[in-house]
C-alpha positions in Angstrom: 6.8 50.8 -2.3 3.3 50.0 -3.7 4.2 46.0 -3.3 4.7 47.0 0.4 1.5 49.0 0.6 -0.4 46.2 -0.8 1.1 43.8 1.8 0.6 46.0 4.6 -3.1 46.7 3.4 -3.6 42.7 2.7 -2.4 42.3 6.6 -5.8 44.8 7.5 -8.7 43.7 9.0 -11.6 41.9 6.5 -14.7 44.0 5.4 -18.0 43.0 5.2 -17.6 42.4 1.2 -13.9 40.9 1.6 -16.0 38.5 4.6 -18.5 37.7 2.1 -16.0 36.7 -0.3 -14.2 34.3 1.9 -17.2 32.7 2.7 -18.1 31.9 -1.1 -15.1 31.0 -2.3 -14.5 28.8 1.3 -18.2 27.2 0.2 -17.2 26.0 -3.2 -14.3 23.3 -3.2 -13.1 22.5 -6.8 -11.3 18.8 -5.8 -13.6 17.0 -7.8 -11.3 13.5 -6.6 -13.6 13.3 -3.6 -16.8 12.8 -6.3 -18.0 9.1 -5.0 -18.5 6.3 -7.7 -21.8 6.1 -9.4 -23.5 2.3 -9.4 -24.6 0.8 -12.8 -28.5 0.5 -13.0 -28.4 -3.5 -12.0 -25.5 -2.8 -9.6 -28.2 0.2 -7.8 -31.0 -2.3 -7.7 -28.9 -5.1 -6.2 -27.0 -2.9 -3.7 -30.9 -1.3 -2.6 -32.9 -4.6 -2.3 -29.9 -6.6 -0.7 -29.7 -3.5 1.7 -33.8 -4.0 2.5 -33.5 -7.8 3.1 -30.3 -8.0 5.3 -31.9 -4.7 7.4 -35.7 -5.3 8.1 -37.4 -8.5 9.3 -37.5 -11.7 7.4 -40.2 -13.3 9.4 -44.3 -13.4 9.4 -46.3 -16.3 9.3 -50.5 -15.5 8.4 -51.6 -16.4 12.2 -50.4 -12.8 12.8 -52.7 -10.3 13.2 -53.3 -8.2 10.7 -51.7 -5.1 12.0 -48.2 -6.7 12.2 -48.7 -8.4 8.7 -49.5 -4.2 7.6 -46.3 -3.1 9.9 -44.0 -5.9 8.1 -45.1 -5.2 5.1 -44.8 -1.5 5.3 -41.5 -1.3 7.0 -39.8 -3.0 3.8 -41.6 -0.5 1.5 -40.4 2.6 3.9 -36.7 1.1 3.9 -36.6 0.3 0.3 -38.0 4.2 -0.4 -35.2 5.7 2.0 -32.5 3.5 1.3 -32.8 4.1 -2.8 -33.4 8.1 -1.9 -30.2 8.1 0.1 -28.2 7.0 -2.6 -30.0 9.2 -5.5 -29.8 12.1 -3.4 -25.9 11.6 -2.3 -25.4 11.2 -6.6 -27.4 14.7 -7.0 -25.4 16.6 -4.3 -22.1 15.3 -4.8 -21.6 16.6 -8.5 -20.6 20.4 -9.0 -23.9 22.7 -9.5 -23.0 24.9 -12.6 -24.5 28.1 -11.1 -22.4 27.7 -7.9 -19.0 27.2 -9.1 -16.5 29.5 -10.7 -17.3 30.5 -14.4 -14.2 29.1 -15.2 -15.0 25.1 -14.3 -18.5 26.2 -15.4 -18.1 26.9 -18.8 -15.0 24.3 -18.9 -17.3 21.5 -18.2 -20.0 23.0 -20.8 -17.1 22.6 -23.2 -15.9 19.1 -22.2 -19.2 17.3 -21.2 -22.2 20.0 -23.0 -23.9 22.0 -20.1 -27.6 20.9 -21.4 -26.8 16.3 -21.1 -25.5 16.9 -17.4 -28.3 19.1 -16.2 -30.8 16.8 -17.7 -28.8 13.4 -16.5 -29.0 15.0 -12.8 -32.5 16.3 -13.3 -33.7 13.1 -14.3 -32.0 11.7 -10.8 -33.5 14.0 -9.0 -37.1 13.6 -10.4 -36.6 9.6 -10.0 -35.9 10.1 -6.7 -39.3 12.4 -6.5 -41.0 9.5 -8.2 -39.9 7.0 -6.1 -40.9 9.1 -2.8 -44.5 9.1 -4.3 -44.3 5.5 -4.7 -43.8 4.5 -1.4 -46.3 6.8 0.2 -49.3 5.4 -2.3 -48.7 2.0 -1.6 -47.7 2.6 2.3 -51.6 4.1 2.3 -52.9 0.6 0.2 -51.3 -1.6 2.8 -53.3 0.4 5.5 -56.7 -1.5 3.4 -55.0 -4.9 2.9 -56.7 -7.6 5.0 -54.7 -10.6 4.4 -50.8 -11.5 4.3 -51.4 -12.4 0.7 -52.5 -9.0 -0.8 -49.9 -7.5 1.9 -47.3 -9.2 0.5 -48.6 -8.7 -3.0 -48.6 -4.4 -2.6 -44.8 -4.8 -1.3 -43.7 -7.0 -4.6 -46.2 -3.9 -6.9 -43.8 -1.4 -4.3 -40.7 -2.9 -4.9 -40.7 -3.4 -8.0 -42.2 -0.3 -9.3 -39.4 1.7 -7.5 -36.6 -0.6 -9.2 -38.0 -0.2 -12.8 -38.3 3.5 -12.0 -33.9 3.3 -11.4 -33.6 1.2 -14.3 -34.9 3.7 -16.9 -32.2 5.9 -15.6 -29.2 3.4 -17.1 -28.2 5.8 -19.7 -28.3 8.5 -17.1 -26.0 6.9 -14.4 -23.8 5.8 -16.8 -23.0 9.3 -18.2 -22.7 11.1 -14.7 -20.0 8.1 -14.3 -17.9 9.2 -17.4 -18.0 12.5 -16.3 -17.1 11.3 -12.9 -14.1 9.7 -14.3 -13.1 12.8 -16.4 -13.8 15.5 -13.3 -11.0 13.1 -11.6 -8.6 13.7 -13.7 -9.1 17.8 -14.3 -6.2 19.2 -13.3 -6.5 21.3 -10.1 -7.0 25.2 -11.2 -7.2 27.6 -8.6 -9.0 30.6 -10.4 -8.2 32.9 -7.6 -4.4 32.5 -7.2 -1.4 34.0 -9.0 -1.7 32.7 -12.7 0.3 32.5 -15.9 -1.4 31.5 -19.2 1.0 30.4 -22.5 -1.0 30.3 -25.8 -0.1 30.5 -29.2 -0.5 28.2 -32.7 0.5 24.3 -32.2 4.3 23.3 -31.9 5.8 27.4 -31.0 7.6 26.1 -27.5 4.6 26.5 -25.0 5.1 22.9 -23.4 9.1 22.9 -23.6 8.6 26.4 -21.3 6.3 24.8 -19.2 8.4 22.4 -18.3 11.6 24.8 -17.7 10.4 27.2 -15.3 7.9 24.6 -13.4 8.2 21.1 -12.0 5.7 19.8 -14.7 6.4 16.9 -17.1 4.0 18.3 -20.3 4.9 15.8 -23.1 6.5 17.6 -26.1 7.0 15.9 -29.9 7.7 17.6 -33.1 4.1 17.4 -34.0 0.9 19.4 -33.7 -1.6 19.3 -30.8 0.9 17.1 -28.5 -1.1 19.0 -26.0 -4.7 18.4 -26.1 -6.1 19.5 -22.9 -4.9 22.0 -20.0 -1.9 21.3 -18.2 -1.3 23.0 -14.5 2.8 23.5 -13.5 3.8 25.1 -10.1 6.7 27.4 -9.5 7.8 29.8 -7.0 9.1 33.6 -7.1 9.5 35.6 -4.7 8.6 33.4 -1.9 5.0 33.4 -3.7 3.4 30.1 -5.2 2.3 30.5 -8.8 0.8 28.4 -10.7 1.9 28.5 -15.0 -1.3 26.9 -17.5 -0.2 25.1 -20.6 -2.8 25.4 -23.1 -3.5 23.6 -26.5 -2.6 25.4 -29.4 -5.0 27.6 -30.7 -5.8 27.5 -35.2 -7.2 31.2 -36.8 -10.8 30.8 -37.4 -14.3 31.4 -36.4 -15.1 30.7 -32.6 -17.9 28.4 -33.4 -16.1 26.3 -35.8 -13.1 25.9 -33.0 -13.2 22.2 -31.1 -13.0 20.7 -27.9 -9.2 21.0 -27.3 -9.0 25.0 -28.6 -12.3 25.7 -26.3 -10.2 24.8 -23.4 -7.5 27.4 -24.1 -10.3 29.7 -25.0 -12.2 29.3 -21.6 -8.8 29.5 -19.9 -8.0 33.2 -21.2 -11.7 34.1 -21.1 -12.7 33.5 -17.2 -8.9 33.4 -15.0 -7.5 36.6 -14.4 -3.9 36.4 -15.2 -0.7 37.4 -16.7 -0.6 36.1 -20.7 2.3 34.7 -22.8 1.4 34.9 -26.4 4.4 32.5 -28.2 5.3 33.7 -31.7 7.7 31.0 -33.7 10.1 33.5 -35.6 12.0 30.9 -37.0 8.5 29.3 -39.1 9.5 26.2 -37.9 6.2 25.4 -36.6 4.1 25.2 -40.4 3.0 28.6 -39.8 4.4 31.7 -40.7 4.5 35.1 -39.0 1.6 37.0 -40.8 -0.3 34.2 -39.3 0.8 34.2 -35.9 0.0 38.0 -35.8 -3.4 37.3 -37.2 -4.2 34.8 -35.1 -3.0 37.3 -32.1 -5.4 40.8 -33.4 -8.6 37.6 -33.8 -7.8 36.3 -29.9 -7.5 40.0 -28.8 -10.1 41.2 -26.9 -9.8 37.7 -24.4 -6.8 39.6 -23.4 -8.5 42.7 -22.1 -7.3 43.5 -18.4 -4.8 41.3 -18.7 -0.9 41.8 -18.2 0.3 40.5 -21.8 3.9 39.4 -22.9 4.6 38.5 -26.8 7.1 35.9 -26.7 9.0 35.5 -29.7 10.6 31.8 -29.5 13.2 30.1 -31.1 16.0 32.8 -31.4 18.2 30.3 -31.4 17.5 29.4 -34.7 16.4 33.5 -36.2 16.9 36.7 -34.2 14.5 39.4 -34.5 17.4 41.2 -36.4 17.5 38.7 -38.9 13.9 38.7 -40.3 12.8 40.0 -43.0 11.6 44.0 -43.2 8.2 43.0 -43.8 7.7 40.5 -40.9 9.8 42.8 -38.5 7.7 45.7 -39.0 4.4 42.7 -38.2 5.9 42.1 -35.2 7.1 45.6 -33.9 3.8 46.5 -34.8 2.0 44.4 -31.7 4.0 46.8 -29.8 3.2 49.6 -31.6 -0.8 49.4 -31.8 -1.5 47.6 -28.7 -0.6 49.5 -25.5 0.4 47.6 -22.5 2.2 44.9 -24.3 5.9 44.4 -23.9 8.0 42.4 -27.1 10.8 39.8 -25.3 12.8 37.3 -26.8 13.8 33.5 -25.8 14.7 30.1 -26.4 14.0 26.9 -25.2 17.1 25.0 -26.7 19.7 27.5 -25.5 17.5 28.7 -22.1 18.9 32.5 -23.4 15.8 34.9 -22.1 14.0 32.0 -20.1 14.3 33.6 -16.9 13.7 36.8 -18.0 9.8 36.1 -19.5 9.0 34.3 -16.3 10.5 37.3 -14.1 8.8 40.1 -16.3 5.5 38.4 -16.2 5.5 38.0 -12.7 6.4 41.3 -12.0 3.6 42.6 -14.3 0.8 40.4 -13.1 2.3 41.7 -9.5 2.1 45.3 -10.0 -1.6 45.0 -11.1 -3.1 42.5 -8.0 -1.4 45.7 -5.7 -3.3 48.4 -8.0 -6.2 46.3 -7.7 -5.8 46.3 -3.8 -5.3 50.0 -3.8 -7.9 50.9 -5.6 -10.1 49.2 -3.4 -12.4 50.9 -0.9 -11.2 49.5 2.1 -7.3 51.4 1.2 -8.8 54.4 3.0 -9.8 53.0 6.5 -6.2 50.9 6.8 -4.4 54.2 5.5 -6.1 56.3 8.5 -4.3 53.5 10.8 -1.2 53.6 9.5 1.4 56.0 10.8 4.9 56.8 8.7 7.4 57.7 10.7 10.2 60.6 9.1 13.5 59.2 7.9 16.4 61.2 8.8 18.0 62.7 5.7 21.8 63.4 7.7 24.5 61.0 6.8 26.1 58.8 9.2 29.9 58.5 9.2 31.8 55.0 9.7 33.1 54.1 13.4 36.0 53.6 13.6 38.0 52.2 16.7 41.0 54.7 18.7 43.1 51.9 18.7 43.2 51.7 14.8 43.6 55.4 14.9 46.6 55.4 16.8 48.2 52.7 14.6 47.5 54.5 11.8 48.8 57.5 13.1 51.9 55.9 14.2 52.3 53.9 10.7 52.3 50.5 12.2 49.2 49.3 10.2 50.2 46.9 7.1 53.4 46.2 8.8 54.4 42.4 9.3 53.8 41.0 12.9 54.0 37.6 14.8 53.8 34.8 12.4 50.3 33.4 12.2 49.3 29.5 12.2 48.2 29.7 8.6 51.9 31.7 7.6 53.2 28.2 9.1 50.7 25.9 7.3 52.2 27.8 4.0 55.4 27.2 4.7 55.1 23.8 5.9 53.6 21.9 2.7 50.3 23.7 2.9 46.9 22.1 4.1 47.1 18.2 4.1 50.6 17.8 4.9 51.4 20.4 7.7 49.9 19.7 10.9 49.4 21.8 13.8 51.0 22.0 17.2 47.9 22.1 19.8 50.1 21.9 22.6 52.6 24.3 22.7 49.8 27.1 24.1 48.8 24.9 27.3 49.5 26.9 30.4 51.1 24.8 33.0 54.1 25.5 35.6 56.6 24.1 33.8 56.7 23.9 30.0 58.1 20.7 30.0 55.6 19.1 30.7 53.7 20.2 27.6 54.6 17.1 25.7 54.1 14.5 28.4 52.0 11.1 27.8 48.6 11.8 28.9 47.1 9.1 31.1 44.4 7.4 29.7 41.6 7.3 31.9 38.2 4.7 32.0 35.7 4.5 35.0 37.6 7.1 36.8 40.7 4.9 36.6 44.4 5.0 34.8 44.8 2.2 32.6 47.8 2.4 32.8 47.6 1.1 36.6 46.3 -2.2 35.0 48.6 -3.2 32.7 51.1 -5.7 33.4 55.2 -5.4 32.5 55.4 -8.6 31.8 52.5 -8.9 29.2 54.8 -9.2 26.2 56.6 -12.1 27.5 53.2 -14.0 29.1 51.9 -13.8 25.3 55.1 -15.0 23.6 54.8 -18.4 26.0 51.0 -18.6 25.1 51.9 -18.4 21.5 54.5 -20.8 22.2 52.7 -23.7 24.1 50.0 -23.3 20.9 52.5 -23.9 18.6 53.3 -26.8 20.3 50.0 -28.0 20.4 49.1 -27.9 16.9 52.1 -29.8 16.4 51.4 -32.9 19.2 47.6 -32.6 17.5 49.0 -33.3 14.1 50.9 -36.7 14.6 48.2 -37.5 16.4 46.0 -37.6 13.3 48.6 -38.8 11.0 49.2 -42.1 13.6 45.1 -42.2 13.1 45.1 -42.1 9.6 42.7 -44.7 7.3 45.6 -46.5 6.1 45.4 -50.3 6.5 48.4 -52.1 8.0 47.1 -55.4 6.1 48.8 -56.3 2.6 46.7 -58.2 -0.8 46.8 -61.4 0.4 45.4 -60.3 3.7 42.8 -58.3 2.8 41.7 -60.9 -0.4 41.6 -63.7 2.4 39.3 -61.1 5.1 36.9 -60.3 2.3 36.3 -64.3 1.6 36.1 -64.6 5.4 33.4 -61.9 5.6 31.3 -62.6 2.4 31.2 -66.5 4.2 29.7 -65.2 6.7 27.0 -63.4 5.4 26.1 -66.5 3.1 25.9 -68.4 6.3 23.6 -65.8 7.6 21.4 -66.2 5.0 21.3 -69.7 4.6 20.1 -69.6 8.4 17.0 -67.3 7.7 15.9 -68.9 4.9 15.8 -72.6 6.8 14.3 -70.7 9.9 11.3 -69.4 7.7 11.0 -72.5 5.4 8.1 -73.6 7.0 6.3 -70.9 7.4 5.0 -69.5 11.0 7.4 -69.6 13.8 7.3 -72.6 15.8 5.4 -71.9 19.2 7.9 -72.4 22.5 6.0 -75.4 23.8 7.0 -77.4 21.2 10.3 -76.9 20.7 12.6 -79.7 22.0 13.0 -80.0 25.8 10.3 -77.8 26.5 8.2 -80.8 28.1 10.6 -81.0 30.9 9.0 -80.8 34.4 10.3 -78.4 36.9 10.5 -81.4 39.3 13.1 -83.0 37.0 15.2 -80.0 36.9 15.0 -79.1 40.5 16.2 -82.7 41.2 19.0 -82.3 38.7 20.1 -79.0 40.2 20.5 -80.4 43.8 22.2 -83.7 42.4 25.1 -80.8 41.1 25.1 -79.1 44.5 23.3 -76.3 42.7 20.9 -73.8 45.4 17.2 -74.3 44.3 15.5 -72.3 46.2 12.8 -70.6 44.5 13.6 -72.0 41.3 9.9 -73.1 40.5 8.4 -70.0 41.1 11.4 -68.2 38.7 10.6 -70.8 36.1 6.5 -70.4 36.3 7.0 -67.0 35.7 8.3 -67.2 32.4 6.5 -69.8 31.4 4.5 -68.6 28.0 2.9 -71.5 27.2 -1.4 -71.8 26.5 -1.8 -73.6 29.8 0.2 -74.3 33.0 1.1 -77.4 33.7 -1.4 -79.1 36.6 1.5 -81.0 38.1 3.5 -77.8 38.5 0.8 -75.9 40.0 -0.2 -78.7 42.8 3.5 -78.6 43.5 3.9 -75.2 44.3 0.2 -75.5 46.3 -0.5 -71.4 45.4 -3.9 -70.8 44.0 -2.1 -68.8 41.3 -5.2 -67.2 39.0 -4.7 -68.6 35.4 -4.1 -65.8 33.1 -6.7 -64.7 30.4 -7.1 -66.9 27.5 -7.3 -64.0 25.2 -4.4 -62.0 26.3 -2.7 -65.8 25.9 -4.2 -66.0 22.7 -2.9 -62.3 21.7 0.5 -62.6 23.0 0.9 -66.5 21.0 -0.8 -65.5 17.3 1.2 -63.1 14.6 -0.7 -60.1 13.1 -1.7 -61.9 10.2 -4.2 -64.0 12.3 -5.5 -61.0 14.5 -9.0 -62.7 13.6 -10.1 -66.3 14.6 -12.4 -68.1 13.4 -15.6 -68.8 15.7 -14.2 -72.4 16.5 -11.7 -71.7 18.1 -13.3 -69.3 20.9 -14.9 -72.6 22.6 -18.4 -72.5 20.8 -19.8 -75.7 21.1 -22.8 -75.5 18.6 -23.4 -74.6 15.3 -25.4 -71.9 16.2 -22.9 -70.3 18.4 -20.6 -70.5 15.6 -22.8 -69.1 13.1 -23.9 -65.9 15.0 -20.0 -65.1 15.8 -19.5 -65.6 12.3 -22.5 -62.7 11.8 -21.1 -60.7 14.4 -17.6 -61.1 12.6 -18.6 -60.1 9.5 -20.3 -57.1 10.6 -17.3 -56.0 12.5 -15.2 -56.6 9.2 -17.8 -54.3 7.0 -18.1 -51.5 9.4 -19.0 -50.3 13.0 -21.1 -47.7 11.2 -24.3 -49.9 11.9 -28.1 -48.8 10.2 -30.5 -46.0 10.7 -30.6 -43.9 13.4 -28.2 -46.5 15.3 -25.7 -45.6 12.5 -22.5 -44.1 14.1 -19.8 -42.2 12.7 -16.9 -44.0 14.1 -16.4 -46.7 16.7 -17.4 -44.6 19.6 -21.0 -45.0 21.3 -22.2 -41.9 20.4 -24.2 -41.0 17.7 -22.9 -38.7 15.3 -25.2 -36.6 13.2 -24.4 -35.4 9.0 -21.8 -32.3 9.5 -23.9 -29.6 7.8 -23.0 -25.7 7.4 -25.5 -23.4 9.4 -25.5 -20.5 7.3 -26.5 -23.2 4.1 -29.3 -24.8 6.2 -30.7 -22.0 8.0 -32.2 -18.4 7.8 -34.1 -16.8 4.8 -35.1 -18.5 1.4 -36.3 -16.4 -0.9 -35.9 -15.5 -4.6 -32.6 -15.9 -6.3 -29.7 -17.1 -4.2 -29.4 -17.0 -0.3 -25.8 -15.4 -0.5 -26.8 -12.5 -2.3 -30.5 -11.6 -1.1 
């Protein structure tokens, strides 16, 4: 009932302090993931001046007048100031302040990264970024005075690089806020406000292996000590609620301030998050400490367990039961019970799971009962209980309804008795499920039962198939089958009359291999006199080529041969260097003598592509020697000299193929791809 109450009153409007509370805890985000990098010192000063040159004017020349040469200057000292601001200020904001966020991370951070280094690293940011503010506005003022681009440009270099020795004293600075960057990422993600379990106890009592059991966590465990060096986070669910079940390092019986790094952790954990406690007890000693010093341990942690729901735990009963100890560290342990109220005494195991369930149940239950007493006790339980209304519940009881119809039949007796035989009574009898199969037809209504168990047409498109099937289909297919058969067959003497086989015996074939290797001697014999002499001998002198066409037009007609057109037939294919003059008066055309070079061309091999200068019809030796200049400049190279110089054989003059961005734009200190 009070679980409901606490629902219902959790369902009631906010109130001003439950508004206010929203609103903080909505305000302060704990994923520290979204922290952005933080820049090395040279890495700041790079990024910041390459920033200022690619963003502000590159150009000014000292024919300005002086109020541009100011205005150029100053921009660059203005950018540089807000541009290095920016990024100090973004560093400064982005990391948690420790009076803002939940005691919890605050004094966890105090205990992982010392609360006094990372208030002076960001302090020192924020003053740099003060200084560098100051900077900019002194020398903006002693540009104002400059009168020439020299002393300008001098006050931007004293600017500039003022402001970058002012970020690179803060090395050590930036490089500690990114360690602690690094570690914030990896923080597990506590909600201090949500439903919580804590385990602690000594090193090596079971805490990780029941982490693991009753959450979706994968906590490392080994038979060693201190497995577990920092906090571990596992989620589970009960009763349709998300809770969220801490791991914490073990925890060693002595002074607080003589404790470490990895027991602090545990210690801040029990100390700031309101929550149920597990305190693990190893009754079985396995863990290299005995009872007496478990309980010790327990009375020296006790007051971080004040208003807290607390369980002891007593692990490994699968090894000792609590019956089985000794008197003396039975009465130890019965005694937690006995002088601390509030604390309940269960028993478990990790190795068997015996009592697993149980601790996580009870401790849920416990840290349940008191967030509803909490809410109850509230002041805002009045105003929703005014709302609420309760309607009575009416104490009479209600008798079961039961049907007339089963009346009567009881009445009459006939209930229990056997009636018609059911489909499963005939399944039973028939071989059971698997091998019995069911009628389906023999309850269709129709006029005449026969025709229960007719064939059912089988219909496509709105159209019996049975319409479209031929009688004759089984006998069309046995003649196809037939007539391939037959096929096949014809196909295959077909290829064995077409076989490889030679009809040709020994002697045959001996005598057609001579014959054959004959005739490729003789073919060879025949090159080799063709080329004996070198070049190919030119048409014109080959034997009968001097014969006119007169002569062979009066030979034709002696035969009774038609010779009409003969001469013209025969000029055409003439490929000689010049036309006969006899044969050109006789056929009294002014036929235009073809080019001498294409002549030339069409007569010469490629190995004489290139005459020599005598043969072009020079006359003089001077002819002959400036062809033979003009030759050998064509043989070095159409590239020619100077500006005439071209890059191929075209006309056009091709300038050196150069990059833009390499030949172009600013120079200034240090490389052009980077400033």
């Amino acid at each position: 009932n009070l679980q409901f109450l606490g629902a219902i009153l959790s369902l009631g409007p906010p109130s001003s302090a439950s508004k206010m509370a929203a609103s903080t805890s909505a305000s302060v985000t704990y994923n520290f993931k979204q922290i952005a990098p933080v820049p090395d010192a040279d890495s700041f000063v790079d990024i910041i001046l390459t920033r200022t040159q690619r963003r502000t004017p590159t150009v000014i020349h000292p024919g300005y007048k002086i109020s541009r040469i100011r205005s150029f200057y100053m921009r660059k000292i203005k950018f540089t100031q807000q541009t290095a601001s920016e990024a100090l200020g973004r560093i400064v904001a982005s990391f948690p302040r420790l009076d803002d966020i939940h005691p919890f991370y605050a004094d966890l951070m105090n205990v992982l990264y010392d609360r006094d280094h990372y208030k002076l690293a960001l302090g020192q940011i924020n003053i740099s970024k003060r200084l560098i503010d100051t900077l900019a506005r002194d020398y903006v003022r002693l540009i104002k005075y400059g009168d020439s681009l020299y002393r300008c440009k001098q006050l931007k270099r004293a600017a500039l690089g003022r402001m970058m020795t002012i970020i690179k004293r803060q090395k050590a600075s930036l490089s500690y806020l990114e360690e602690v960057r690094k570690h914030l990422g990896r923080l597990p993600s506590i909600d201090p406000n949500t439903r919580t379990l804590i385990i602690c106890g000594y090193p090596n009592v079971g805490k990780s292996s029941f982490v693991n059991k009753v959450t979706r966590a994968d906590v490392e465990v080994q038979p060693y000590a201190f497995t577990t060096k920092s906090l571990y986070v596992g989620h589970m669910d009960y009763r349709y609620l998300r809770w969220q079940v801490i791991d914490t390092p073990g925890i060693l019986d002595h002074p607080l301030d003589e404790r470490n790094t990895i027991e602090m952790q545990a210690i801040t954990a029990l100390a700031h998050l309101q929550c149920s406690v597990l305190y693990f007890i190893d009754i079985s000693e396995e863990c290299g400490f005995t009872i007496s010093e478990q309980v010790a341990l327990f009375e020296s942690i006790k007051p971080l367990f004040a208003n807290k729901q607390l369980v002891v735990v007593l692990n490994k009963i699968d090894v000792i039961t609590l019956d089985d100890l000794s008197p003396e560290n039975r009465a130890k342990v019965e005694g937690l019970v006995r002088e601390n109220s509030g604390v309940e005494l269960m028993q478990m195991s990790n190795v068997s799971e015996a009592g697993v369930s149980a601790v996580k149940n009870r401790a849920c239950d416990l840290l349940l009962q008191a967030r509803v007493d909490a809410r109850l006790s509230g002041s805002k339980v009045g105003d929703v209980l005014n709302r609420l209304t309760v309607a009575g519940i009416e104490q009479t009881p209600k008798e079961p309804f039961i049907p007339e119809s089963v009346l009567a039949a009881r009445a009459a007796g006939l209930l229990g008795k056997p009636g018609r035989r059911t489909e499963k009574d005939m399944m039973l009898e028939g071989g059971g499920a698997g091998v019995y199969s069911s009628d389906l037809r023999k309850g269709y209504l129709l006029e005449d039962d026969e025709w229960r168990y007719d064939i059912v047409p089988e219909m496509m498109d709105g159209k019996n198939v049975g319409d479209f099937i031929d009688p004759d289909i089984e006998a069309k297919l046995e003649a196809l089958e037939v007539e391939q058969e037959q096929l096949e067959a014809e196909h295959a003497r077909a290829a064995a009359l077409e076989s490889d086989e030679s009809d040709l015996d020994e002697t045959d074939q001996a005598l057609l291999g001579a014959i054959r290797e004959k005739k490729r001697l003789t073919r060879n014999a025949s090159h080799v006199a063709r080329n004996a002499q070198g070049a190919h001998m030119p048409r014109t002198a080959k034997q009968g080529a001097g014969v006119p066409v007169a002569g062979v037009v009066a030979h034709l007609e002696s035969v009774g041969v038609e010779t009409a057109g003969i001469a013209q037939r025969g000029r055409k294919r003439t490929r000689g260097r010049e036309e006969d003059a006899s044969d050109a008066m006789e056929d009294g055309e002014g036929k235009r003598a073809r080019s001498k070079s294409r002549e030339m061309s069409k007569s010469r091999s490629m190995s004489r592509s290139q005459s020599v200068p005598g043969e072009r019809g020079l006359s003089t030796d001077a002819d002959r020697a400036e062809s033979a200049k003009q030759l050998l400049k064509y043989q070095r190279g159409a590239r020619g000299f100077g500006k005439n110089r071209k890059a191929g054989e075209s006309d056009r003059k091709a300038g050196p193929k150069l990059v833009k961005h390499r030949i172009a734009g600013k120079m200034s200190n240090g490389t052009r791809y980077s400033r």
